[in-house]
PQR file of N, CA, C, O and H, with PARSE charges and radii, in Angstrom:
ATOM      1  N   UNK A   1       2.404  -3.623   8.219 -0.4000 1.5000
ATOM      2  CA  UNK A   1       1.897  -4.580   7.250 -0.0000 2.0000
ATOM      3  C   UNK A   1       0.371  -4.579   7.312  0.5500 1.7000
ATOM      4  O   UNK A   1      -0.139  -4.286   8.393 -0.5500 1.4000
ATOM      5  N   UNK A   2      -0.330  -4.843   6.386 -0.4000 1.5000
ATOM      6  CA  UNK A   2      -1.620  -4.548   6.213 -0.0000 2.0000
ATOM      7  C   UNK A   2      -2.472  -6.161   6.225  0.5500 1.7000
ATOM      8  O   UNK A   2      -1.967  -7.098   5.608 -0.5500 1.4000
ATOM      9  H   UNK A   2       0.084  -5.081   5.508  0.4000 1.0000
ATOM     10  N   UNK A   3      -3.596  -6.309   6.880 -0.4000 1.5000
ATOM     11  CA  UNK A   3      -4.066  -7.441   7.343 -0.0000 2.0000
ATOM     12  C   UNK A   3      -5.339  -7.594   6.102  0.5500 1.7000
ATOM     13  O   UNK A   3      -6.410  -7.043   5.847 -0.5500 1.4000
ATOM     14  H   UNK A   3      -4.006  -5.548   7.381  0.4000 1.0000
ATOM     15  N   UNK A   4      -4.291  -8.951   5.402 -0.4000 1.5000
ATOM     16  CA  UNK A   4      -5.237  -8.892   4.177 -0.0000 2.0000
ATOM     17  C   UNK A   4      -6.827  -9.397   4.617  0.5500 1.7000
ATOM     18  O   UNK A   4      -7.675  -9.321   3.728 -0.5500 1.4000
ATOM     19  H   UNK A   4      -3.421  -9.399   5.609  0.4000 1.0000
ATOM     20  N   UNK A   5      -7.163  -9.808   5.699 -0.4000 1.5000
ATOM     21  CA  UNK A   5      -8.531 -10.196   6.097 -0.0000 2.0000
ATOM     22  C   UNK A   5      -9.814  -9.172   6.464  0.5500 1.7000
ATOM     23  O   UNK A   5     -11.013  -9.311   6.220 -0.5500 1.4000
ATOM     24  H   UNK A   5      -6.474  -9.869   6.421  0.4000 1.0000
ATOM     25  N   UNK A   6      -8.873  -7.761   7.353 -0.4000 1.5000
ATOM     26  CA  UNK A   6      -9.181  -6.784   7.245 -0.0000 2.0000
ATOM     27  C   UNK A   6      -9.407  -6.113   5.994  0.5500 1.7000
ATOM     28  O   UNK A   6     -10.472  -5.505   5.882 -0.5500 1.4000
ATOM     29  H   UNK A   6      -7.900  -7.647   7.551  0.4000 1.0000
ATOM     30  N   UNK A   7      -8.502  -6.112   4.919 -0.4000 1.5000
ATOM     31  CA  UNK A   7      -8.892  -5.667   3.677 -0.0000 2.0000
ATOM     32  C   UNK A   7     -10.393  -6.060   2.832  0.5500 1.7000
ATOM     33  O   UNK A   7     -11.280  -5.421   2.266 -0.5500 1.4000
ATOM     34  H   UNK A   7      -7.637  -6.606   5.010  0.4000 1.0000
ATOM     35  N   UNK A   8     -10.168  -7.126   3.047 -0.4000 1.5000
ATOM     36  CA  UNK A   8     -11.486  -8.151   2.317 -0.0000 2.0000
ATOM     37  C   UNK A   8     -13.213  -7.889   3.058  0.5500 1.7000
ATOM     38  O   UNK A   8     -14.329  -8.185   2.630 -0.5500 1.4000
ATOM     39  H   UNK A   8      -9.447  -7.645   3.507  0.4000 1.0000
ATOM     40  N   UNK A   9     -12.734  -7.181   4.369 -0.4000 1.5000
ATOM     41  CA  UNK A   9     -13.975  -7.114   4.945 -0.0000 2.0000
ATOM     42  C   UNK A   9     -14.388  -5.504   4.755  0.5500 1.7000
ATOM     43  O   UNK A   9     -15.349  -5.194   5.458 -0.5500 1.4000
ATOM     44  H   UNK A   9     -11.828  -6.940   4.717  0.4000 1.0000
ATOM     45  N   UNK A  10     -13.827  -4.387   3.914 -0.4000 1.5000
ATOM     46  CA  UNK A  10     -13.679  -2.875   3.644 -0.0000 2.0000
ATOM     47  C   UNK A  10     -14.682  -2.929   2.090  0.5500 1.7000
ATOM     48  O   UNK A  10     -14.858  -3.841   1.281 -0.5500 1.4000
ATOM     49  H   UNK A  10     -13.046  -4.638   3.342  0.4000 1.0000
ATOM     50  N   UNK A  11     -15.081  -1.827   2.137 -0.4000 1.5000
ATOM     51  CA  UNK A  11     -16.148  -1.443   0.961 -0.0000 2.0000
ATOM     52  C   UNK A  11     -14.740  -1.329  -0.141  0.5500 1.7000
ATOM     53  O   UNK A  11     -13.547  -1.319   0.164 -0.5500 1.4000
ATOM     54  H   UNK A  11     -14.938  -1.087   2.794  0.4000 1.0000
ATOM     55  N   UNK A  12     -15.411  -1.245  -1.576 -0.4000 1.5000
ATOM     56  CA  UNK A  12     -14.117  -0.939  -2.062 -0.0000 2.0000
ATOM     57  C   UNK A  12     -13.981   0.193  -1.943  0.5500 1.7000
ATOM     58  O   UNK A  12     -12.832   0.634  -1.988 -0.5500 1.4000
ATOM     59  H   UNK A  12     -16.380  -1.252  -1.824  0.4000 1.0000
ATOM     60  N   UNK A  13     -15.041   1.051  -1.758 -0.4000 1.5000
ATOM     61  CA  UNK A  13     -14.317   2.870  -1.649 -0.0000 2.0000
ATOM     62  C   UNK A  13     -13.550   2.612  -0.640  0.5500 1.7000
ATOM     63  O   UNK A  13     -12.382   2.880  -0.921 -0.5500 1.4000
ATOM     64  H   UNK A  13     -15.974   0.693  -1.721  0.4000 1.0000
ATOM     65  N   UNK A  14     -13.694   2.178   0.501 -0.4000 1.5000
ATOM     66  CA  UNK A  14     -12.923   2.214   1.519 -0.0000 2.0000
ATOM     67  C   UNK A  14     -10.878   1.785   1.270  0.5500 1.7000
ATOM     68  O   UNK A  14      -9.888   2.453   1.571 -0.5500 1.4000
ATOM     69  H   UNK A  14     -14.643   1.960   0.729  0.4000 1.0000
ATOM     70  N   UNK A  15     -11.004   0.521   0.663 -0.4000 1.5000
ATOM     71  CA  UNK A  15      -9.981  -0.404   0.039 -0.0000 2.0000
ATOM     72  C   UNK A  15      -9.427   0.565  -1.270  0.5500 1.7000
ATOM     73  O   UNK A  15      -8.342   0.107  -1.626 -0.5500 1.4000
ATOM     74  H   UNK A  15     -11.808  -0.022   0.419  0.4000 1.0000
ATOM     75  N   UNK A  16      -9.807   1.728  -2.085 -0.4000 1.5000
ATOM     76  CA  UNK A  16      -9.059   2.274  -2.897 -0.0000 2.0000
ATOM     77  C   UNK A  16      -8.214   3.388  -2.208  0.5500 1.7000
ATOM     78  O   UNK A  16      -7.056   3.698  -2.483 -0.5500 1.4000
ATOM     79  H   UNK A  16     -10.689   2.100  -1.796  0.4000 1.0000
ATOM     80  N   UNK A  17      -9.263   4.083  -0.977 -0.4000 1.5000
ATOM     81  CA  UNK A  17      -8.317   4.539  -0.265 -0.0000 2.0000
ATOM     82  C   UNK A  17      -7.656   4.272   0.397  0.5500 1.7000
ATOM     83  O   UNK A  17      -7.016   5.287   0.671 -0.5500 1.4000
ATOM     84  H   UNK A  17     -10.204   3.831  -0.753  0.4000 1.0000
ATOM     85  N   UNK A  18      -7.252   3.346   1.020 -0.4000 1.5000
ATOM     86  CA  UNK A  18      -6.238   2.543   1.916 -0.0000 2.0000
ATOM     87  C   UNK A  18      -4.972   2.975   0.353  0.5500 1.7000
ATOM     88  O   UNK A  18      -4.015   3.737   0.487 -0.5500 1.4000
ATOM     89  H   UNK A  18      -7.772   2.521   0.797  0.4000 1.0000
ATOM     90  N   UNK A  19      -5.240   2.448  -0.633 -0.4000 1.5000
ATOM     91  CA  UNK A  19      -4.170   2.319  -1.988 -0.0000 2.0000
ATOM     92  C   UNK A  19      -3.339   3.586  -2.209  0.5500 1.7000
ATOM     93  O   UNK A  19      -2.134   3.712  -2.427 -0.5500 1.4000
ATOM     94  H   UNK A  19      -6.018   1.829  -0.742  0.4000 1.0000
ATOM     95  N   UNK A  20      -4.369   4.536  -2.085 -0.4000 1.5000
ATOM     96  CA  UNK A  20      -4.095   6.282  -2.457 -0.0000 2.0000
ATOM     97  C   UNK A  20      -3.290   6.460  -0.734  0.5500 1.7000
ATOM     98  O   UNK A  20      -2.094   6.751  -0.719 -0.5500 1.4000
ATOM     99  H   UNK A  20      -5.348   4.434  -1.908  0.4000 1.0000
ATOM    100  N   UNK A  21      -3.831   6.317   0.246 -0.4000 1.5000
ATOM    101  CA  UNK A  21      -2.438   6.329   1.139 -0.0000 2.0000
ATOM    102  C   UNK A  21      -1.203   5.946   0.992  0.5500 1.7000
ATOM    103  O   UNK A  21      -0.188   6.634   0.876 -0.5500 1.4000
ATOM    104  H   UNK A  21      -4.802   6.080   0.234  0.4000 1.0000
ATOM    105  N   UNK A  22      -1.337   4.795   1.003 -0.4000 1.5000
ATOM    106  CA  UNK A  22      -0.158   3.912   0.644 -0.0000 2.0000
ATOM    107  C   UNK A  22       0.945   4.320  -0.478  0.5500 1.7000
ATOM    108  O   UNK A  22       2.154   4.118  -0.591 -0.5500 1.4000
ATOM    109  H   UNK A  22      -2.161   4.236   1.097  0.4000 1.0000
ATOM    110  N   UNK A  23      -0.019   4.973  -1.235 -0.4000 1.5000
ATOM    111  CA  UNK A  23       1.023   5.162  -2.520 -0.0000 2.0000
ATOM    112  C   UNK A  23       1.947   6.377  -2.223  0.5500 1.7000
ATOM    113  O   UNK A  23       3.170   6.449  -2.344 -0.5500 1.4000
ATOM    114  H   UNK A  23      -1.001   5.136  -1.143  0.4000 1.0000
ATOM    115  N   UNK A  24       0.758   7.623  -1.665 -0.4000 1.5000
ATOM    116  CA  UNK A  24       1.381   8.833  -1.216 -0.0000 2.0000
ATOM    117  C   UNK A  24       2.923   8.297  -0.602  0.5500 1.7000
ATOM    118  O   UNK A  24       4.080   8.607  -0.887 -0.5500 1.4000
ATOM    119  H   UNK A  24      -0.236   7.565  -1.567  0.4000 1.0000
ATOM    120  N   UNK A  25       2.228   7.199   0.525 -0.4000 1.5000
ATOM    121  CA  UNK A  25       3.418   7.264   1.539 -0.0000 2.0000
ATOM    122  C   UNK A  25       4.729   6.627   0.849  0.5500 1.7000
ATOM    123  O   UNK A  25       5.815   6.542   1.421 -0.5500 1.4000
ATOM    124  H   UNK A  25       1.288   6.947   0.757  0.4000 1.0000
ATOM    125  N   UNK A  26       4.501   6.252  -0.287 -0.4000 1.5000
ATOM    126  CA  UNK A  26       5.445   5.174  -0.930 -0.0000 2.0000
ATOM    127  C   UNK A  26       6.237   6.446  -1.666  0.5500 1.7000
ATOM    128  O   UNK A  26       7.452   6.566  -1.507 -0.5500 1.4000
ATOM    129  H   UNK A  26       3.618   6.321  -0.751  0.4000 1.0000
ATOM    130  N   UNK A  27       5.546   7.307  -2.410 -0.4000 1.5000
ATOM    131  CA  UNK A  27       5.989   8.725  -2.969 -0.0000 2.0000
ATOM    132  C   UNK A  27       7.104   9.741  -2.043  0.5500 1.7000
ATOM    133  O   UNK A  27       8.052  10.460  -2.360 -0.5500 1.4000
ATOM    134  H   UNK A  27       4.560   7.210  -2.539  0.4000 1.0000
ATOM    135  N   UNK A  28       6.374   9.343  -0.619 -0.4000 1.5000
ATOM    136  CA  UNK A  28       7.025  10.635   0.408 -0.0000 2.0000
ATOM    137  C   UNK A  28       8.602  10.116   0.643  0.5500 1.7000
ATOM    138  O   UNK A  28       9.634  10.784   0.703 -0.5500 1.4000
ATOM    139  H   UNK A  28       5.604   8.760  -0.362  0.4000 1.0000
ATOM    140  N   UNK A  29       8.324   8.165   0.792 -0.4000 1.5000
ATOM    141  CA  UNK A  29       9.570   7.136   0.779 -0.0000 2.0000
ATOM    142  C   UNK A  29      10.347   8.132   0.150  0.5500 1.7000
ATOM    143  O   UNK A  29      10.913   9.164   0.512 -0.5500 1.4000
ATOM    144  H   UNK A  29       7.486   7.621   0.744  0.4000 1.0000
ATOM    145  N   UNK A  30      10.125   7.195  -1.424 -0.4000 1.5000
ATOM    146  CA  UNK A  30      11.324   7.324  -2.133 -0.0000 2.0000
ATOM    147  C   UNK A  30      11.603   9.057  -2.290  0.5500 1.7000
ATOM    148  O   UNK A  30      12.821   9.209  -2.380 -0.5500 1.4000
ATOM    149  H   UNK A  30       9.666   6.357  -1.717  0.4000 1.0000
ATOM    150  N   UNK A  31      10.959  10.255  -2.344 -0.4000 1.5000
ATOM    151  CA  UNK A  31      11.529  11.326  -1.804 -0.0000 2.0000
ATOM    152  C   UNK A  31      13.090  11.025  -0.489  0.5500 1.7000
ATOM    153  O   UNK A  31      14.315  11.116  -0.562 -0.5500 1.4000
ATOM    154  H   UNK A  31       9.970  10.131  -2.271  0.4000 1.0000
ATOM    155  N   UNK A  32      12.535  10.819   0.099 -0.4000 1.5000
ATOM    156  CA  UNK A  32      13.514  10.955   1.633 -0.0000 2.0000
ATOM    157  C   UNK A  32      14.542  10.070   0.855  0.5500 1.7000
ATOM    158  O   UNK A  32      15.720  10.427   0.869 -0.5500 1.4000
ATOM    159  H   UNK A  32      11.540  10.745   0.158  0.4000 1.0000
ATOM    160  N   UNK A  33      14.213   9.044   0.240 -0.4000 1.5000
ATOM    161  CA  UNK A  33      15.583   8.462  -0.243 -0.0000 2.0000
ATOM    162  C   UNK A  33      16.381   9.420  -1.028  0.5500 1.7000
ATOM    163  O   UNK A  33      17.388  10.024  -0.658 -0.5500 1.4000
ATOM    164  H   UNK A  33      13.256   8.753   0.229  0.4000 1.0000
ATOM    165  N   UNK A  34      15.858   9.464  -2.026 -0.4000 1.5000
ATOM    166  CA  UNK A  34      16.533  10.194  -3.494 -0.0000 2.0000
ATOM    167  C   UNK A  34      17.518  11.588  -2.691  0.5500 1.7000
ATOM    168  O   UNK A  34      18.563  11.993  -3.200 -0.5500 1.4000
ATOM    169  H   UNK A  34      15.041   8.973  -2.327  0.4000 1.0000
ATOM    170  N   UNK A  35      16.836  12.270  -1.159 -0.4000 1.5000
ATOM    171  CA  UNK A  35      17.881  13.384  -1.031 -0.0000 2.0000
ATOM    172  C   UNK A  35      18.620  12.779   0.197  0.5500 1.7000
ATOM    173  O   UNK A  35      19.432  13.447   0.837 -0.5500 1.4000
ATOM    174  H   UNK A  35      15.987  11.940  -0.746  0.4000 1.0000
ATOM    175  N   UNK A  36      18.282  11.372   0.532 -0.4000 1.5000
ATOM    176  CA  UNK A  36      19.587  10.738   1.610 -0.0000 2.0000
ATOM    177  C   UNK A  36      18.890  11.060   3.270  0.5500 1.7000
ATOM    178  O   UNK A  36      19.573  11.126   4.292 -0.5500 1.4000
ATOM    179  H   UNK A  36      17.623  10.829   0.012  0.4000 1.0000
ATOM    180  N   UNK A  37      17.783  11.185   3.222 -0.4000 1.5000
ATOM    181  CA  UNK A  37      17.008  11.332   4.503 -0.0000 2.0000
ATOM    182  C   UNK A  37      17.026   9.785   4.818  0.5500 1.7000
ATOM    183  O   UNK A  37      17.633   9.331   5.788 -0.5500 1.4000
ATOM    184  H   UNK A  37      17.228  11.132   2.392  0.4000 1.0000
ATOM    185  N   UNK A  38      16.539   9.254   4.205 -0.4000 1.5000
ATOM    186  CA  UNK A  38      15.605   7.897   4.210 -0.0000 2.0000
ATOM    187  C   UNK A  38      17.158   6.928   4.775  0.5500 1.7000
ATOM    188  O   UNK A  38      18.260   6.748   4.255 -0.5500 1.4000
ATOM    189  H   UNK A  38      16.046   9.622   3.417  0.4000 1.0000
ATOM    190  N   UNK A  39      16.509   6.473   6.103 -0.4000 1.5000
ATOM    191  CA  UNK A  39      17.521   5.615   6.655 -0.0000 2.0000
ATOM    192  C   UNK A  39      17.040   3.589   6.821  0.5500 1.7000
ATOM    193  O   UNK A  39      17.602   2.517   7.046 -0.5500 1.4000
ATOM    194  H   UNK A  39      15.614   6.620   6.525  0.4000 1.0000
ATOM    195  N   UNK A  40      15.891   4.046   6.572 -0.4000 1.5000
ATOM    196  CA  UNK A  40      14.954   2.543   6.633 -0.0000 2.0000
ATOM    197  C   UNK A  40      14.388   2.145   5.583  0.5500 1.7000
ATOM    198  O   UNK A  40      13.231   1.987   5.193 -0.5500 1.4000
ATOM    199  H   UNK A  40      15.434   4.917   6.389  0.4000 1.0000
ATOM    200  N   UNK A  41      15.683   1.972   5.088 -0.4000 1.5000
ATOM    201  CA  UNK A  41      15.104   1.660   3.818 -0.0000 2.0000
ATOM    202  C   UNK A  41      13.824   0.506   3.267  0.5500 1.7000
ATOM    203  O   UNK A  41      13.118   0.505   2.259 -0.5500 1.4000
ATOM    204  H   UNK A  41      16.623   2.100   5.404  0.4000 1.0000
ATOM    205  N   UNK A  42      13.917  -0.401   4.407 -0.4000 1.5000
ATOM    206  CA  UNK A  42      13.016  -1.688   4.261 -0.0000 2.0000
ATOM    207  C   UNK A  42      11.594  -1.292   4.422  0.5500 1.7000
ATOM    208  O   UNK A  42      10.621  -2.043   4.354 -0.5500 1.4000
ATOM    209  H   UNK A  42      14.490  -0.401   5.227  0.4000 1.0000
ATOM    210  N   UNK A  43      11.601   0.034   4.652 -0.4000 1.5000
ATOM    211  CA  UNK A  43      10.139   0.465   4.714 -0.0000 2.0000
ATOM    212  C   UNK A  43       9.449   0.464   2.937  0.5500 1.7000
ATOM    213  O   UNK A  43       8.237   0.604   2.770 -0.5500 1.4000
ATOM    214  H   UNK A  43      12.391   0.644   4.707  0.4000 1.0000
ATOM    215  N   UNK A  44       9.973   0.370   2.286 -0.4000 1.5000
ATOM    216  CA  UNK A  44       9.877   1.085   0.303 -0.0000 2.0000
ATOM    217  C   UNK A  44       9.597  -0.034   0.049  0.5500 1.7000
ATOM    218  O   UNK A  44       8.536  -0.043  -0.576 -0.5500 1.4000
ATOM    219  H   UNK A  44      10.957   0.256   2.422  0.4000 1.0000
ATOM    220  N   UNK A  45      10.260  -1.686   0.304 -0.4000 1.5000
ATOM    221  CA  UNK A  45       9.717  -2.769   0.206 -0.0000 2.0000
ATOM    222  C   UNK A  45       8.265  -3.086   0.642  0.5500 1.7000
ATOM    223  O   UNK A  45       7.327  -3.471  -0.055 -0.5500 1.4000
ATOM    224  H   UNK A  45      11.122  -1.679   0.811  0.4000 1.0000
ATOM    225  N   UNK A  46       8.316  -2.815   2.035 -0.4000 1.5000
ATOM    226  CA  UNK A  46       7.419  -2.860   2.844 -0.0000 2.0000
ATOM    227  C   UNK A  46       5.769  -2.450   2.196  0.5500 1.7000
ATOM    228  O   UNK A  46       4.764  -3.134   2.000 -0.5500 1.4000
ATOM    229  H   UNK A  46       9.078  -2.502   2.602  0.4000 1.0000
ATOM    230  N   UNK A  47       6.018  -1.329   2.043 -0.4000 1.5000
ATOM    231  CA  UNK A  47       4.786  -0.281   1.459 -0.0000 2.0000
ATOM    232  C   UNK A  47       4.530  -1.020   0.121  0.5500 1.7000
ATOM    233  O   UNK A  47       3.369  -1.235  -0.228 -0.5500 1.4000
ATOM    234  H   UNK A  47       6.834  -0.773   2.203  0.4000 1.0000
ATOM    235  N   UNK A  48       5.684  -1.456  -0.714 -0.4000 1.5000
ATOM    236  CA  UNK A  48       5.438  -1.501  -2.082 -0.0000 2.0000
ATOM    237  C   UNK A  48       4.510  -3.503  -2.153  0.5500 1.7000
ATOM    238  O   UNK A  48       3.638  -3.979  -2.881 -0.5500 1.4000
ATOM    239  H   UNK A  48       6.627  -1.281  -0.431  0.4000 1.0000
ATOM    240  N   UNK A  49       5.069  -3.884  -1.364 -0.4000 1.5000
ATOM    241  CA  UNK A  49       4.233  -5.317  -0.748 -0.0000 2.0000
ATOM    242  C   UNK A  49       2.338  -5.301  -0.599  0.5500 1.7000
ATOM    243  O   UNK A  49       1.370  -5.901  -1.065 -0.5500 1.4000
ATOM    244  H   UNK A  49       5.777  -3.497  -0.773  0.4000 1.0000
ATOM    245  N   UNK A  50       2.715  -3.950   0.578 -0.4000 1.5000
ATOM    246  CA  UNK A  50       1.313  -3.360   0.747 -0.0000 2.0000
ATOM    247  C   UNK A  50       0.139  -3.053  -0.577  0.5500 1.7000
ATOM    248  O   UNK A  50      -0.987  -3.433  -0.900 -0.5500 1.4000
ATOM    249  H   UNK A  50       3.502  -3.463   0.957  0.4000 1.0000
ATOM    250  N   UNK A  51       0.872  -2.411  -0.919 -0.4000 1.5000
ATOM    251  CA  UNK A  51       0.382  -1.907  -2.202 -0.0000 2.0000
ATOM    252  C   UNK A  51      -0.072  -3.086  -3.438  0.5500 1.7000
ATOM    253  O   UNK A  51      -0.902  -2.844  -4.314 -0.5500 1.4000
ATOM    254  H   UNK A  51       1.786  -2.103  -0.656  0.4000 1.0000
ATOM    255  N   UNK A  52       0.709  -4.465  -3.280 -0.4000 1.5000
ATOM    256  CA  UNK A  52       0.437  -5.534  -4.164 -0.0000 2.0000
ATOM    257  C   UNK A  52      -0.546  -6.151  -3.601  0.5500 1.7000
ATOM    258  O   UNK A  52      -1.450  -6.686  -4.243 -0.5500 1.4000
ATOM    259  H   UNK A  52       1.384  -4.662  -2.569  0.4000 1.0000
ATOM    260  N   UNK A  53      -0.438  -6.132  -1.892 -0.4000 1.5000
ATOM    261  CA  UNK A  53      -1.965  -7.018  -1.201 -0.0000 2.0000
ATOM    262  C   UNK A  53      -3.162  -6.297  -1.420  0.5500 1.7000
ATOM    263  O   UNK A  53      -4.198  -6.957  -1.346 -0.5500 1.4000
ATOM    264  H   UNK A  53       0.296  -5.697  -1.370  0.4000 1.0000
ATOM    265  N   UNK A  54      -3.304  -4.396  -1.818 -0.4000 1.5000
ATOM    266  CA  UNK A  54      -4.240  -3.944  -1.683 -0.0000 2.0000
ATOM    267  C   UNK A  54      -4.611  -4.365  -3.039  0.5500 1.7000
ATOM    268  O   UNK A  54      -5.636  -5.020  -2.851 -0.5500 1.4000
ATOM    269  H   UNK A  54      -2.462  -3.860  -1.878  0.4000 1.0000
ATOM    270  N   UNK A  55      -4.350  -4.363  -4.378 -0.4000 1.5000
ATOM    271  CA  UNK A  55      -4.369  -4.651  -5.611 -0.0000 2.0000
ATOM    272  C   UNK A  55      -4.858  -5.736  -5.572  0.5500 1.7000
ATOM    273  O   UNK A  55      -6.080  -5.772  -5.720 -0.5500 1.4000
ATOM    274  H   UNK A  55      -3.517  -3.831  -4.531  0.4000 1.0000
ATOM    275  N   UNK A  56      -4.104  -7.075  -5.355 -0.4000 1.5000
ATOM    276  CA  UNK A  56      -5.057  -8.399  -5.201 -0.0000 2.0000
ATOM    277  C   UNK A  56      -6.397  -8.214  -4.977  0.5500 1.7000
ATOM    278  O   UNK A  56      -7.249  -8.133  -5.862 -0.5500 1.4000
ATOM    279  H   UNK A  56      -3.112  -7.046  -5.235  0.4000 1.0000
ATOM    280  N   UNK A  57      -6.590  -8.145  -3.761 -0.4000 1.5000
ATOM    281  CA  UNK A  57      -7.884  -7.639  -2.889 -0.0000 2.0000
ATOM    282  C   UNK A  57      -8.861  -6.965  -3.794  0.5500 1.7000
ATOM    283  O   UNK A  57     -10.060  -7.235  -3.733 -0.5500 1.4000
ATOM    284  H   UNK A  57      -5.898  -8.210  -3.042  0.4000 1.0000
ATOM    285  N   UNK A  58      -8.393  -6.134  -4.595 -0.4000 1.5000
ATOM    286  CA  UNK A  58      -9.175  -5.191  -5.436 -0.0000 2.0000
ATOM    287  C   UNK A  58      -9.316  -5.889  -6.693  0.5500 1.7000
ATOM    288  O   UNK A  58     -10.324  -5.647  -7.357 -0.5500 1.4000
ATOM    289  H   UNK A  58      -7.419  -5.915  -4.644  0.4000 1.0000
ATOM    290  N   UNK A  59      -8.368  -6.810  -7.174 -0.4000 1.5000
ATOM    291  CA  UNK A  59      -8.616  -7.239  -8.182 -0.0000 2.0000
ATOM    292  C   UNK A  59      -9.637  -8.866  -7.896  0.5500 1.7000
ATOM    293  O   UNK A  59     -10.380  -9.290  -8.781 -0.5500 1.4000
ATOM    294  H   UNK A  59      -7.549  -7.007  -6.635  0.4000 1.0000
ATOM    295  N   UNK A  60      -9.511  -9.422  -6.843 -0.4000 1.5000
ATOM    296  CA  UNK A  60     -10.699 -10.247  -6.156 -0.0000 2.0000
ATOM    297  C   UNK A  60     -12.357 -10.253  -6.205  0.5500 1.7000
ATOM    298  O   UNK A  60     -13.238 -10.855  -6.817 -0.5500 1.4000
ATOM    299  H   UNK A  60      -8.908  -9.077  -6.124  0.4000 1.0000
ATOM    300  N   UNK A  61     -12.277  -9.465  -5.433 -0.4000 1.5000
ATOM    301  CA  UNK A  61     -13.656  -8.782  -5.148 -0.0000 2.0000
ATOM    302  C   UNK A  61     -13.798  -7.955  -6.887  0.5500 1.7000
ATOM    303  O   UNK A  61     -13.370  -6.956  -6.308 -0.5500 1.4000
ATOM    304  H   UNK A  61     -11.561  -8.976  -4.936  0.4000 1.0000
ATOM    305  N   UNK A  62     -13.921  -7.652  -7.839 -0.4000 1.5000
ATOM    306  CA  UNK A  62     -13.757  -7.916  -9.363 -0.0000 2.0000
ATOM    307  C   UNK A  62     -14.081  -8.955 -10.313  0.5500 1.7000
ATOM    308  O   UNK A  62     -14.700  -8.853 -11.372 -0.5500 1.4000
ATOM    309  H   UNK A  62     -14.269  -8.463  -8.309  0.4000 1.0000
ATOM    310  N   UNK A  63     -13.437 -10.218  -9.635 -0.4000 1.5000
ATOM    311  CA  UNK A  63     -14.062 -11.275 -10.292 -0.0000 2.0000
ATOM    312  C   UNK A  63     -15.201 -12.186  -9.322  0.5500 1.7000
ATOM    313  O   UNK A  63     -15.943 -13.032  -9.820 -0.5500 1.4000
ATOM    314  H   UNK A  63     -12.934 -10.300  -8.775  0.4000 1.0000
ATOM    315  N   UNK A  64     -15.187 -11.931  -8.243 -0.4000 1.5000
ATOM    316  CA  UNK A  64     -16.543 -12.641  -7.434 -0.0000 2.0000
ATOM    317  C   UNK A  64     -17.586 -11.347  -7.047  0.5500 1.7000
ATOM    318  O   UNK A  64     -18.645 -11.563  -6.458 -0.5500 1.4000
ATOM    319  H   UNK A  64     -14.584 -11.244  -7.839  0.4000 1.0000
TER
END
């Protein structure tokens, strides 16, 4: 899980790439699912959560 306080204190170059990880890894997820690898599944939630705190964050720092 990603520490939205830590986020807030990252440049945004820094904070878009945290996003472009995240997403990859969210991509590599649902791969392993779709051919029946993927046994944890609560990880796809997990990431996809991530991915809404990094967005906030980005959409924050935007309006202040």
């Amino acid at each position: 899980m990603i520490d939205v306080k830590e986020l807030r204190s990252k440049t945004p170059a820094e904070v878009q790439d945290v996003l472009v990880e995240l997403a990859k890894e969210q991509f590599g997820l649902r791969m392993q699912k779709s051919i029946g690898q993927l046994t944890q599944t609560h990880l796809l939630k997990r990431v996809s959560r991530d991915i809404a705190r990094v967005k906030t964050v980005m959409g924050e720092s935007k309006d202040g």
